[in-house]
MDAnalysis code that builds the backbone (N, CA, C; Angstrom):
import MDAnalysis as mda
import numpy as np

u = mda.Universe.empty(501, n_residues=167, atom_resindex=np.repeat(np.arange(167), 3), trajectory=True)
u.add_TopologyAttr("name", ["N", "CA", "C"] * 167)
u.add_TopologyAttr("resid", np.arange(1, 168))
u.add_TopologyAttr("resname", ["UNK", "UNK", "UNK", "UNK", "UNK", "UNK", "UNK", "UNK", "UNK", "UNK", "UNK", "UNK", "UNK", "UNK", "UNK", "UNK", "UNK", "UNK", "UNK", "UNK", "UNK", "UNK", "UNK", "UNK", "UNK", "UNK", "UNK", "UNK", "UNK", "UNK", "UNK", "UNK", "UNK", "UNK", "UNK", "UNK", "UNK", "UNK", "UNK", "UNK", "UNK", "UNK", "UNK", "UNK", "UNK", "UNK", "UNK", "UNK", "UNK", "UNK", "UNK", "UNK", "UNK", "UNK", "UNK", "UNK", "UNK", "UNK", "UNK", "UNK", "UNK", "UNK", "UNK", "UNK", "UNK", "UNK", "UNK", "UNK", "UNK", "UNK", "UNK", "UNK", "UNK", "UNK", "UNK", "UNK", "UNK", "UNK", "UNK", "UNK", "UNK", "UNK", "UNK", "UNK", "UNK", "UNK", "UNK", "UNK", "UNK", "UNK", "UNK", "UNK", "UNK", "UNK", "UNK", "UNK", "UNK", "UNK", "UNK", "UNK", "UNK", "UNK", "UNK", "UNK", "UNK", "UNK", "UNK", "UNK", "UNK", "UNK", "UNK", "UNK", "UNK", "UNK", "UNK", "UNK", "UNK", "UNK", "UNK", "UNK", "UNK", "UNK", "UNK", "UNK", "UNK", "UNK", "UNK", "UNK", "UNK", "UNK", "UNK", "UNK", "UNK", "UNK", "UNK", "UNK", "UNK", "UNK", "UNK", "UNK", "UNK", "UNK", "UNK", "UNK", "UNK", "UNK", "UNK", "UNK", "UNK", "UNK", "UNK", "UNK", "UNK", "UNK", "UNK", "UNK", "UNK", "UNK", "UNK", "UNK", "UNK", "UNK", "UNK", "UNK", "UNK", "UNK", "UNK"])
u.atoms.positions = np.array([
    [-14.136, 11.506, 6.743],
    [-13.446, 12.545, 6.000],
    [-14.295, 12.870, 4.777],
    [-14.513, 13.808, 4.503],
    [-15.390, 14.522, 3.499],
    [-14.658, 14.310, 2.181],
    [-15.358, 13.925, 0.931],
    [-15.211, 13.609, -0.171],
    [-13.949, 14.103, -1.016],
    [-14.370, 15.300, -0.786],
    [-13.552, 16.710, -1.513],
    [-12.182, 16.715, -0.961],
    [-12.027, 16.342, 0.450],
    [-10.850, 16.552, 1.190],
    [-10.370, 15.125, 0.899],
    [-10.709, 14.126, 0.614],
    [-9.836, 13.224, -0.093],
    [-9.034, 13.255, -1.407],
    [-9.967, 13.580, -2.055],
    [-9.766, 14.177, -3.217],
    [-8.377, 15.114, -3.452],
    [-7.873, 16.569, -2.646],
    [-7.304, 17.365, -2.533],
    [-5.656, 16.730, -1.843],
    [-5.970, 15.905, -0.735],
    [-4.972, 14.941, -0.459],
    [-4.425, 13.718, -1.496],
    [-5.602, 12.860, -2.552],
    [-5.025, 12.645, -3.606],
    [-4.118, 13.467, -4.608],
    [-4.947, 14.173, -5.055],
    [-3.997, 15.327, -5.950],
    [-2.705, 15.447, -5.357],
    [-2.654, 16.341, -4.178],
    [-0.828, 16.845, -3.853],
    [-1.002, 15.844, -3.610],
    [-0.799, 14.166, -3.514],
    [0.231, 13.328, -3.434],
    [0.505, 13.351, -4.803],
    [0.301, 13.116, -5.559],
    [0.436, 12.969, -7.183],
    [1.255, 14.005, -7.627],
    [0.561, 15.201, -7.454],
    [1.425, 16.388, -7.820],
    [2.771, 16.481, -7.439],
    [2.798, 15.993, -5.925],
    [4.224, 15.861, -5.373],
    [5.176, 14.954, -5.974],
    [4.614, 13.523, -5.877],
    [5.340, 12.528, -6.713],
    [5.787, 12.974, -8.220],
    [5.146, 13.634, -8.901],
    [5.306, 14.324, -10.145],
    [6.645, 15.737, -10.149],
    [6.487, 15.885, -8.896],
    [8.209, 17.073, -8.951],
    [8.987, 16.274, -8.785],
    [9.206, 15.583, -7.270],
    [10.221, 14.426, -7.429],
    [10.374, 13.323, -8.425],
    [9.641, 13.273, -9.375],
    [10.592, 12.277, -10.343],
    [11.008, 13.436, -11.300],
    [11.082, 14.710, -11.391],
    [11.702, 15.602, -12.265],
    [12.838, 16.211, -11.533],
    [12.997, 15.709, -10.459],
    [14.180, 15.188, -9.701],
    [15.267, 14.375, -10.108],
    [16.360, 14.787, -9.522],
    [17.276, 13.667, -10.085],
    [17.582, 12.292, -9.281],
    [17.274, 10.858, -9.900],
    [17.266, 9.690, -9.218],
    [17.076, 8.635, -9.829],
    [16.722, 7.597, -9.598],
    [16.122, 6.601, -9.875],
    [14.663, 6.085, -9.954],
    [14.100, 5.698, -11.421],
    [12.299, 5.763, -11.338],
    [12.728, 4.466, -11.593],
    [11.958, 3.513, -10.839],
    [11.016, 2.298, -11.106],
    [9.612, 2.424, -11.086],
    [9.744, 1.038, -12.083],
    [8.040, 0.644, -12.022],
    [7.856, -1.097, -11.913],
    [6.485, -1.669, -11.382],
    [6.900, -2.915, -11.693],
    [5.100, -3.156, -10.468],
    [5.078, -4.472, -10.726],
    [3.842, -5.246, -10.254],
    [4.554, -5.984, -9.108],
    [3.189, -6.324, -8.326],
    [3.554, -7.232, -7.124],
    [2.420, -8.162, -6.559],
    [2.475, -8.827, -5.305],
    [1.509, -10.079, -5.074],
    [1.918, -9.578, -3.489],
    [1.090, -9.424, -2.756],
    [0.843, -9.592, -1.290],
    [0.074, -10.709, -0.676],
    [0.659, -11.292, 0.334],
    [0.017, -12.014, 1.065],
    [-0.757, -11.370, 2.574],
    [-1.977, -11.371, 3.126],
    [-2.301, -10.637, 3.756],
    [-3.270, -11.449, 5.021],
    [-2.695, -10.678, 6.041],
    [-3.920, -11.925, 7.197],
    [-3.972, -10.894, 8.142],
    [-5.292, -10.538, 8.783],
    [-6.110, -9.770, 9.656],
    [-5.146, -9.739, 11.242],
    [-4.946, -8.933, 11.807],
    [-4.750, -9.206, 13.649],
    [-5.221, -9.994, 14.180],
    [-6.547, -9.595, 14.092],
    [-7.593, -10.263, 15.220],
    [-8.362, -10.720, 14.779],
    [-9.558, -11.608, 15.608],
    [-10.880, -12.242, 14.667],
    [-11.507, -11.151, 14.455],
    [-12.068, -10.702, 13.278],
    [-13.138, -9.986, 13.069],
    [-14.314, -10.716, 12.827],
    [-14.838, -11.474, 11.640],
    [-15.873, -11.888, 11.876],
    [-15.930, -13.526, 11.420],
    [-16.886, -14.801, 12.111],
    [-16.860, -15.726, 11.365],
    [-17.691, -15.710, 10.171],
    [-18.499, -14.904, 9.692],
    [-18.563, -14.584, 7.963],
    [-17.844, -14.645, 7.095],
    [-16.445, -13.704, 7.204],
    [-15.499, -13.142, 6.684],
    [-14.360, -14.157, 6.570],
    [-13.309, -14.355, 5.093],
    [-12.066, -14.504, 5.490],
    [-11.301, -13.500, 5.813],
    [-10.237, -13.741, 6.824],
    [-9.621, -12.802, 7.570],
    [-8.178, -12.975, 6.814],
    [-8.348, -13.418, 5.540],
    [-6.698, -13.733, 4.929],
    [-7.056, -13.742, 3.494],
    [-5.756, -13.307, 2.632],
    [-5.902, -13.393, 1.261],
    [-4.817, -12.588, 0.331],
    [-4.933, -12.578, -0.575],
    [-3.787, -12.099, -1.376],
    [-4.282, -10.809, -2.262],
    [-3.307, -10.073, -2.223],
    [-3.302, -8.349, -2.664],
    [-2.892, -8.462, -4.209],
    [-2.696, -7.542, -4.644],
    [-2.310, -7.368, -6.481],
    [-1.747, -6.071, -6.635],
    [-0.385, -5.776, -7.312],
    [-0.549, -4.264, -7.323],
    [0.322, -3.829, -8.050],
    [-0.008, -2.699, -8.706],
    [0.921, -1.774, -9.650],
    [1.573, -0.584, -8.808],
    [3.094, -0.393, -9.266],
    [4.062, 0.247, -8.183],
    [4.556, 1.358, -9.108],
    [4.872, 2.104, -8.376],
    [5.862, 3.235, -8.842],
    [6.784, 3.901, -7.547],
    [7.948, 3.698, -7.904],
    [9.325, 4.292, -6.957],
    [10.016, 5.332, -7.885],
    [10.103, 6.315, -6.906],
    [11.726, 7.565, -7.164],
    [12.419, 7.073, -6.094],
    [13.547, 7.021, -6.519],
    [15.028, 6.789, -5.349],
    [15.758, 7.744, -5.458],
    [16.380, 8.676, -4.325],
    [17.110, 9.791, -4.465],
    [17.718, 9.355, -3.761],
    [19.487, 8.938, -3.628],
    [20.079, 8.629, -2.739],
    [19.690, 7.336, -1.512],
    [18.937, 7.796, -0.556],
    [18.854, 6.680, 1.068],
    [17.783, 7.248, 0.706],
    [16.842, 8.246, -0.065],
    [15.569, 8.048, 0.174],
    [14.591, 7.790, -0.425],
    [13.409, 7.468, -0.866],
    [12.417, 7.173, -1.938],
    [11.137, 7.294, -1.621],
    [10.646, 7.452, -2.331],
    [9.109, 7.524, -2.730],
    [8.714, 6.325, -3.026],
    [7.266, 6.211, -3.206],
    [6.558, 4.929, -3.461],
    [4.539, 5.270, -3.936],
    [4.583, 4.974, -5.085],
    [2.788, 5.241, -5.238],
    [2.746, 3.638, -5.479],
    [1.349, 3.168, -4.922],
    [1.046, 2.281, -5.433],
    [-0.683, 2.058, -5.630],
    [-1.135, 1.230, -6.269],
    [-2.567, 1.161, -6.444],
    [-2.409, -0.922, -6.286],
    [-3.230, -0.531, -5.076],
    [-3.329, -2.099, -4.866],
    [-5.296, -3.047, -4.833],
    [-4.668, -3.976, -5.635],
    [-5.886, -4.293, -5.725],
    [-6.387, -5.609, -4.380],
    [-7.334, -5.469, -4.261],
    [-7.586, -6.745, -2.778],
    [-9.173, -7.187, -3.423],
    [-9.127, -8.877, -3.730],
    [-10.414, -9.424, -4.771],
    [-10.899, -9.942, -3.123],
    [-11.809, -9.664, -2.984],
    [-12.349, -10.562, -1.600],
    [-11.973, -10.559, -0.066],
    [-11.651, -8.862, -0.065],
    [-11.322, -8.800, 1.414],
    [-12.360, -8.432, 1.601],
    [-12.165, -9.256, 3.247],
    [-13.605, -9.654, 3.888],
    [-14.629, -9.127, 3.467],
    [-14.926, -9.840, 2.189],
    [-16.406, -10.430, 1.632],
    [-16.520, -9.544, 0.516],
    [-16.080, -7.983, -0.093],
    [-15.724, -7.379, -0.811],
    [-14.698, -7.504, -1.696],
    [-14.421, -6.919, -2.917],
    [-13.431, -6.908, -3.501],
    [-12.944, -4.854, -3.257],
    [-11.665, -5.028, -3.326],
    [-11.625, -3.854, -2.633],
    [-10.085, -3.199, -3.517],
    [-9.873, -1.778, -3.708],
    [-8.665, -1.251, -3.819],
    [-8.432, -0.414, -3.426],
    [-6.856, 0.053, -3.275],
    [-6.507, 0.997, -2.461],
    [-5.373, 1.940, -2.957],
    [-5.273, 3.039, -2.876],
    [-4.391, 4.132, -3.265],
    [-3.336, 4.010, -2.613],
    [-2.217, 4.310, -2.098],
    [-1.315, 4.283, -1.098],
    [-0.192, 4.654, -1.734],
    [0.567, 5.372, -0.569],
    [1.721, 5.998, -0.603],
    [2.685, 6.018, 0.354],
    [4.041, 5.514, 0.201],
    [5.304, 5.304, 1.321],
    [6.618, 6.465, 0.690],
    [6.956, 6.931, 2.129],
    [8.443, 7.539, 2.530],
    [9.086, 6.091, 3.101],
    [10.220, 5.660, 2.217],
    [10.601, 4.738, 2.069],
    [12.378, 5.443, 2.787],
    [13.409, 4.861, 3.745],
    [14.752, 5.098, 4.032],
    [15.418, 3.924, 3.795],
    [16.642, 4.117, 3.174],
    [17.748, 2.818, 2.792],
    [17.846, 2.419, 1.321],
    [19.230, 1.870, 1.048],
    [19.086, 1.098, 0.495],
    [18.429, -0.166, -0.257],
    [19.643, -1.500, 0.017],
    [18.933, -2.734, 0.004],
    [17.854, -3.277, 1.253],
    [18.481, -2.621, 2.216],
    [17.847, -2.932, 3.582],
    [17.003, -1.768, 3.727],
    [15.930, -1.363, 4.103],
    [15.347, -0.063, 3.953],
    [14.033, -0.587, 4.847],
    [13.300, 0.812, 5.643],
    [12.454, 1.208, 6.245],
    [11.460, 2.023, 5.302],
    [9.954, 2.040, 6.382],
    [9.340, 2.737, 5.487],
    [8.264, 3.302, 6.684],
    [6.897, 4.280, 5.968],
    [5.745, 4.432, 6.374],
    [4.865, 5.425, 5.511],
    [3.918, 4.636, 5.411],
    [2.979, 5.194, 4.533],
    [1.606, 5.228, 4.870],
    [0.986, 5.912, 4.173],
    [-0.673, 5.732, 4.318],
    [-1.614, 5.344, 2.828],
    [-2.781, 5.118, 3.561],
    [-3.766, 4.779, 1.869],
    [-4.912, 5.119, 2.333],
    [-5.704, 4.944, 1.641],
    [-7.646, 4.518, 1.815],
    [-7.635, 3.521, 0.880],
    [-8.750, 3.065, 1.449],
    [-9.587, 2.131, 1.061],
    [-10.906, 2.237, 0.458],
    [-10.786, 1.897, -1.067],
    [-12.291, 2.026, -1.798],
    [-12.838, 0.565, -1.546],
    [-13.637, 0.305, -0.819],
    [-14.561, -1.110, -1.019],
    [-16.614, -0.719, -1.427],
    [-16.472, -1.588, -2.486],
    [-17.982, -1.305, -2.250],
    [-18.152, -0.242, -3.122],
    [-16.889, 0.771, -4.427],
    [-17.378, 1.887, -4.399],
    [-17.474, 3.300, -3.622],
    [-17.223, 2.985, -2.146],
    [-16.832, 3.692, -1.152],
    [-16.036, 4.117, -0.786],
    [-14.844, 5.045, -0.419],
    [-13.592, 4.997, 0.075],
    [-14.396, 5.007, 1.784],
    [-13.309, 4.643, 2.327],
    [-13.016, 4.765, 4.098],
    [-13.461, 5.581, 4.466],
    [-13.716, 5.859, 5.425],
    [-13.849, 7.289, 6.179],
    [-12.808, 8.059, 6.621],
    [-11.951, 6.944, 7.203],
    [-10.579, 7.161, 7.732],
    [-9.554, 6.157, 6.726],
    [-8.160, 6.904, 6.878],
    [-7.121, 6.114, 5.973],
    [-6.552, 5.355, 6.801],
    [-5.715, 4.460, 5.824],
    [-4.680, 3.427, 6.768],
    [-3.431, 3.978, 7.086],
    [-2.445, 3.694, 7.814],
    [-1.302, 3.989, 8.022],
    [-0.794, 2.579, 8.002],
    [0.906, 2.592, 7.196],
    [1.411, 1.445, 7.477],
    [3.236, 1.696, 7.736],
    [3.679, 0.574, 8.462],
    [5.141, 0.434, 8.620],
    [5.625, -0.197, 7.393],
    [7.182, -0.339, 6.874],
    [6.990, -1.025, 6.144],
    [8.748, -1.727, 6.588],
    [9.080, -2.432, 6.362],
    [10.581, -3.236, 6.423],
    [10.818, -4.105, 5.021],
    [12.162, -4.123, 4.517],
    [12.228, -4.823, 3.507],
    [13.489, -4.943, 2.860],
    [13.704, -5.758, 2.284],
    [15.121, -6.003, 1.251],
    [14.464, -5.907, -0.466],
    [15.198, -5.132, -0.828],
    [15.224, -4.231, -2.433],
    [16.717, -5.136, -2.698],
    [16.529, -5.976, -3.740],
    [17.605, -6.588, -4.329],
    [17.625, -6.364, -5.701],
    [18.876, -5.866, -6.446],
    [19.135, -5.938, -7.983],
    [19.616, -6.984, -8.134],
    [18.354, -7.726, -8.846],
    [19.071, -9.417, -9.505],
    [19.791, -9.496, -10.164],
    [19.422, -8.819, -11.529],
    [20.214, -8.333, -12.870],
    [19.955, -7.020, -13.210],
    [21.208, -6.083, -13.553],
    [21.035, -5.005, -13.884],
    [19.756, -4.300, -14.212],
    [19.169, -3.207, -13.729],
    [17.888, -2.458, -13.535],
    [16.717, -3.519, -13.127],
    [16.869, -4.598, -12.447],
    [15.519, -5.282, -12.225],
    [15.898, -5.491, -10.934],
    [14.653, -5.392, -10.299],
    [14.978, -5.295, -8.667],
    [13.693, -6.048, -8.393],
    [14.216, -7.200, -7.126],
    [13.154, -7.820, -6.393],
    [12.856, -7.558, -5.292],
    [12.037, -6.904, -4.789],
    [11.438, -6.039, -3.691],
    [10.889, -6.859, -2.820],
    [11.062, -7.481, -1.557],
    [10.410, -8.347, -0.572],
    [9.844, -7.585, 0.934],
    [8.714, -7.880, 1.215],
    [8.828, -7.017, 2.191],
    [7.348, -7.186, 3.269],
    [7.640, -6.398, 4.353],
    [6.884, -7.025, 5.171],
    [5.753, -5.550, 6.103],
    [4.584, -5.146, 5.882],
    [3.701, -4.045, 6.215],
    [2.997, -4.571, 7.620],
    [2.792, -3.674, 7.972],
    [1.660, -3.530, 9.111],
    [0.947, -2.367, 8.991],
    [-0.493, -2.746, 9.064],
    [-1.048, -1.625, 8.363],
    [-1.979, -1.742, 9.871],
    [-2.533, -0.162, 9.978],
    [-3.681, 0.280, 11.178],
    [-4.146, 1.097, 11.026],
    [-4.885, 1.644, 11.375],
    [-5.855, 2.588, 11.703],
    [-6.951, 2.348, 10.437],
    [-7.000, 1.088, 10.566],
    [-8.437, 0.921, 9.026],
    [-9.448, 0.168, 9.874],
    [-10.648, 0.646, 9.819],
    [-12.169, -0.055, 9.880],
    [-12.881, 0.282, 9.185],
    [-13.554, -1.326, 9.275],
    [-14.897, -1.525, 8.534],
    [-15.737, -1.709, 8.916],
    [-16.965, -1.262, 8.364],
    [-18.447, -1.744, 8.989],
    [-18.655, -3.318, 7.989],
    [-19.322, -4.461, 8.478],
    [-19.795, -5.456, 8.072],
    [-21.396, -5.403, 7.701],
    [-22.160, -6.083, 7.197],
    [-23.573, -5.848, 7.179],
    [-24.296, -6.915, 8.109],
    [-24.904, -6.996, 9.481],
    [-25.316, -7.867, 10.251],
    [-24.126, -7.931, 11.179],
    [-22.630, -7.101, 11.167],
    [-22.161, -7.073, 12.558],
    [-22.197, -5.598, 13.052],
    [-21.463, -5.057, 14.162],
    [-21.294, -4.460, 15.198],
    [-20.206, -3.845, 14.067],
    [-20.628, -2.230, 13.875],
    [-19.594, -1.435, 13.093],
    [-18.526, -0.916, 13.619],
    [-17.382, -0.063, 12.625],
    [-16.084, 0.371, 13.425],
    [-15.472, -0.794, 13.634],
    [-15.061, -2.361, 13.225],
    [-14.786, -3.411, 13.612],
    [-13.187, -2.789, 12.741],
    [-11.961, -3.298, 14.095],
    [-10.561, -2.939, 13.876],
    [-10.083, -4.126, 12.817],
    [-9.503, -3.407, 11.844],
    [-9.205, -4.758, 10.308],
    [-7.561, -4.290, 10.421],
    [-6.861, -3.777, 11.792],
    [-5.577, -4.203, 11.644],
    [-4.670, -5.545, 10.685],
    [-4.167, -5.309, 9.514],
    [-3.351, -6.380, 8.592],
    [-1.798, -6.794, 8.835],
    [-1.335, -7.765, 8.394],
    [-0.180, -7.997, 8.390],
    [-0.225, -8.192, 7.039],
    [1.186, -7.890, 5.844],
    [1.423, -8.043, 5.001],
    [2.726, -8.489, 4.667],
    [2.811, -9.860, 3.846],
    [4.046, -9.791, 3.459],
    [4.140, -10.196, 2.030],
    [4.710, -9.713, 1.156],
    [5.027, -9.637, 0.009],
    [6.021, -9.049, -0.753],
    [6.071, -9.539, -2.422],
    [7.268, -9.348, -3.500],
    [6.750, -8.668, -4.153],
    [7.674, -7.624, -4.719],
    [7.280, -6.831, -6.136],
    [8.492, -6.491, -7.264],
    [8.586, -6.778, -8.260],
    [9.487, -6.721, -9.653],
    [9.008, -5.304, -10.144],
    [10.463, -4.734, -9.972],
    [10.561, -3.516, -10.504],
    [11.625, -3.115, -11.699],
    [11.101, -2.536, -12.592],
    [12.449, -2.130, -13.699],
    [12.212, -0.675, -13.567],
    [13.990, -0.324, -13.615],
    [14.754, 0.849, -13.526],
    [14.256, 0.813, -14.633],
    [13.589, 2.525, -15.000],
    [14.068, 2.879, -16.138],
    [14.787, 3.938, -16.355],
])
């Protein structure tokens, strides 16, 4: 995907997220910790497992929500890497999702973006603080390695928490 056309797909997501919270709803914000492990073997170089980092932002309108996040990944396979991403989130406490991202590693974004599922329980512990648990499958992401066979499928499983305050 050409530079510019990432670029233009960043923007209207932003721009968009920016009408809907001048929307009427619910904005959170809040940090999180992913745990993360590969499908398949990709390479014995590489760890194929590791933990994510990330700053969140939610609108809730009713059963539906938004989601930006910027996630950070220190040492996926063999890189330190981050990623843009964005979910159409349905439900409540119990709630569905699907979203997409790219991937900057290296300085680089992807060529191609990720797509992910998402499942999860959104709990209010104490008034406006919500503990977000939840479980991704992410696809359509490859990477080239340096000394393997490129296009190598980095299908993820994710499961992780994130603390959010209503404001």
């Amino acid at each position: 995907m050409k530079t510019w056309l990432k670029w233009v797909v960043c923007g209207s997501v932003v721009l968009c997220g920016m009408s809907v919270a001048r929307a009427e709803g619910e904005n959170r914000i809040g940090v999180g910790a992913n745990y993360w492990v590969a499908v398949g073997n990709i390479s014995d170089q590489v760890d194929e497992n590791g933990f994510s980092y990330l700053a969140s932002y939610q609108h809730h309108m009713g059963l539906l929500g938004l989601e930006v996040d910027a996630e950070f990944m220190p040492d996926r396979f063999g890189q330190d890497a981050w990623a843009p991403e964005a979910y159409i989130l349905v439900g409540k406490a119990v709630y569905a999702g699907a979203g997409i991202g790219v991937i900057n590693s290296g300085g680089d974004f992807a060529s191609e973006p990720f797509f992910a599922l998402r499942a999860g329980l959104d709990l209010e512990i104490i008034p406006r603080i919500h503990l977000d648990i939840s479980g991704n499958y992410r696809f359509n992401d490859k990477a080239d390695f340096e000394g393997d066979a490129t296009n190598i499928d980095t299908d993820t499983i994710f499961l992780g928490a994130a603390v959010r305050i209503a404001l």
